[in-house]
C-alpha positions in Angstrom: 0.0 0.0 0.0 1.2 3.6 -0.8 1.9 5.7 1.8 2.9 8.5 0.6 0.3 11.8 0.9 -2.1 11.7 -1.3 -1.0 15.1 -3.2 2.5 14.0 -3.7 2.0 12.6 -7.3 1.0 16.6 -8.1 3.7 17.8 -5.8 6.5 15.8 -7.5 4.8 16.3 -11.0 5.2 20.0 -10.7 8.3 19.7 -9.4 9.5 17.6 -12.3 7.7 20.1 -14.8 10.3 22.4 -13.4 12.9 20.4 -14.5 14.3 19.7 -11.3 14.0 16.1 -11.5 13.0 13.3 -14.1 9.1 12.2 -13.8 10.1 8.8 -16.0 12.3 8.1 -12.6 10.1 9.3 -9.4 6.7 8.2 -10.3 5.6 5.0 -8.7 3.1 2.7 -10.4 0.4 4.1 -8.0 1.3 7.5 -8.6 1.2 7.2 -12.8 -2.2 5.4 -12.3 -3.6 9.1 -10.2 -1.8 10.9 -12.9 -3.1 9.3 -15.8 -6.5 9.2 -14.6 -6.4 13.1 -13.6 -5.4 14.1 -17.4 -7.5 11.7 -19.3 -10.4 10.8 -17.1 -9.7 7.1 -16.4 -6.8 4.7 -17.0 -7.0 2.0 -19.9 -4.3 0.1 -21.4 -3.7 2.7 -24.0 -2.5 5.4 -20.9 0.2 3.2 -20.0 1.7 2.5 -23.5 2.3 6.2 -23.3 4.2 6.0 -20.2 6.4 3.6 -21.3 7.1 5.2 -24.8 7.6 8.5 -23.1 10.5 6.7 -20.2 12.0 5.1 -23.3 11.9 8.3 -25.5 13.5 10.2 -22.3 16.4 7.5 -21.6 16.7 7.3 -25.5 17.4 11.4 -26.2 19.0 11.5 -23.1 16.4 14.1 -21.9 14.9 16.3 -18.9 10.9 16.8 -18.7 9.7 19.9 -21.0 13.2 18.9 -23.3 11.0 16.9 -26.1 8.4 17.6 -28.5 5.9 14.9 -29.8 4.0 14.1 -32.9 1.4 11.6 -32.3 -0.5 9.8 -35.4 -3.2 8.1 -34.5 -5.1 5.5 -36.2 -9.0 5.1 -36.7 -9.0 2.0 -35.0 -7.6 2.9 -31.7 -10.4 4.2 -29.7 -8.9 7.9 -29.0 -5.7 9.2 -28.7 -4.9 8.3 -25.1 -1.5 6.6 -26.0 -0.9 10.8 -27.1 -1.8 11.1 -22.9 0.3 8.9 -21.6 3.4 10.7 -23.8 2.5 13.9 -22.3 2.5 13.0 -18.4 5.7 10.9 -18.9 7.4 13.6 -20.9 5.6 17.1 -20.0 5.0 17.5 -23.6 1.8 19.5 -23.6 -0.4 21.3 -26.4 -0.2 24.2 -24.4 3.5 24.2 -24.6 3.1 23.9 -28.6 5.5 20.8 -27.8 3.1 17.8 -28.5 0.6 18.0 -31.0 -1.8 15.4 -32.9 -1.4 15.1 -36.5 -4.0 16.0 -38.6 -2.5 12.4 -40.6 -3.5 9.5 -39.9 -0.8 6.3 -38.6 0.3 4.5 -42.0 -1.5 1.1 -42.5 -1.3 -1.6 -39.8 0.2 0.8 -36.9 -2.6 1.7 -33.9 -0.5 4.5 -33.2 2.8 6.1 -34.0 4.4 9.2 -32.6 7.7 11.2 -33.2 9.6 12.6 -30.5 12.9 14.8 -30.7 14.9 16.5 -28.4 14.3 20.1 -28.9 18.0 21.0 -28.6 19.9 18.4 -30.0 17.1 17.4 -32.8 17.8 13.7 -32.0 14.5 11.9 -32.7 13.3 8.1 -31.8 9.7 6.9 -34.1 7.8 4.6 -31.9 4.9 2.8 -33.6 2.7 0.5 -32.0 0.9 -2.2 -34.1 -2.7 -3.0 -35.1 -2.2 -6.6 -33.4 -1.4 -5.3 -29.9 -5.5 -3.8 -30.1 -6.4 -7.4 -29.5 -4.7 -7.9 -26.1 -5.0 -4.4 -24.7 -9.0 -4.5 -24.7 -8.7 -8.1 -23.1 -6.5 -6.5 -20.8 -9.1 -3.1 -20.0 -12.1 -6.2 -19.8 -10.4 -8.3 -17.4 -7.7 -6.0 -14.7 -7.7 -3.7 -12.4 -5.9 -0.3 -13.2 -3.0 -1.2 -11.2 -3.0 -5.1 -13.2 -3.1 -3.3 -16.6 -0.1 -0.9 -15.5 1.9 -3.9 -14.5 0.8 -5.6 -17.7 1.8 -3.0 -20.4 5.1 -2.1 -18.7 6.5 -6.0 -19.2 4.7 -6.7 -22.5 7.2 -8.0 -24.6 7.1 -6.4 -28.5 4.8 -3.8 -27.7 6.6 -0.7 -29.5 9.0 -0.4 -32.2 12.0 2.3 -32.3 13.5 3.6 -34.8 16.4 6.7 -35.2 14.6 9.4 -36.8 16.4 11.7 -39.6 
């Protein structure tokens, strides 16, 4: 059981929006699961497939919160664009920052959702695209666990993304 107080997820999330200190590091699964739920209104599968893309995108460019900026394509198959949400809490991209945005174009055939993220200062960029197949299993997951059981899922799902080195 977590016993931290319960406004310290929005305590060390402003804290890391500063800057000061990596959110991809601090956040434990408990507090990712309040986070996640705050900005999009519950947490499905899709929330933490964000979160992870977002830690790996940050270990990747080597970067701080607020350093990347995200294009997110997403596909008419995935329900909404709440892979785009978990991105933004893990990274502090943000609309209102201009530094993640939706593209008006679609993800290319097969791919539920792709997105683009560079490092605003050294223009290093990873492509993460996650396929059509993995729709399947994250419903069964949203249908059958608990918030915390589809964190834990997601985050040791073997194949879920592909990277590649952006130009």
């Amino acid at each position: 059981m977590n016993k931290r107080h319960p406004f310290t997820a929005i305590i060390i999330a402003a804290i890391a929006a500063t800057g000061a200190l990596s959110a991809a590091a601090q956040q434990t699964p408990e507090e990712w699961i309040t986070l996640g739920r705050r900005v999009h209104g519950g947490f499905g599968t899709f929330i933490p497939v964000g979160i992870r893309i977002g830690q790996d995108a940050m270990k990747r460019l080597e970067a701080n919160p607020r350093d990347l900026t995200v294009t997110y394509y997403d596909s008419d198959k995935a329900p909404c664009a709440c892979v785009a949400d978990g991105i933004m809490i893990a990274t502090n991209a943000s609309p209102g920052q201009r530094s993640l945005a939706i593209s008006p174009d679609k993800a290319p055939e097969g791919v539920m959702a792709m997105a683009v993220i560079r490092h605003k200062r050294t223009g290093k960029a990873v492509r993460y695209t996650v396929a059509d197949k993995w729709l399947l299993q994250l419903a069964q997951w949203n249908k059958t666990l608990d918030e915390r059981g589809r964190y834990d899922e997601v985050m040791k799902a073997d194949g879920l993304f592909e990277v590649n080195e952006e130009k």
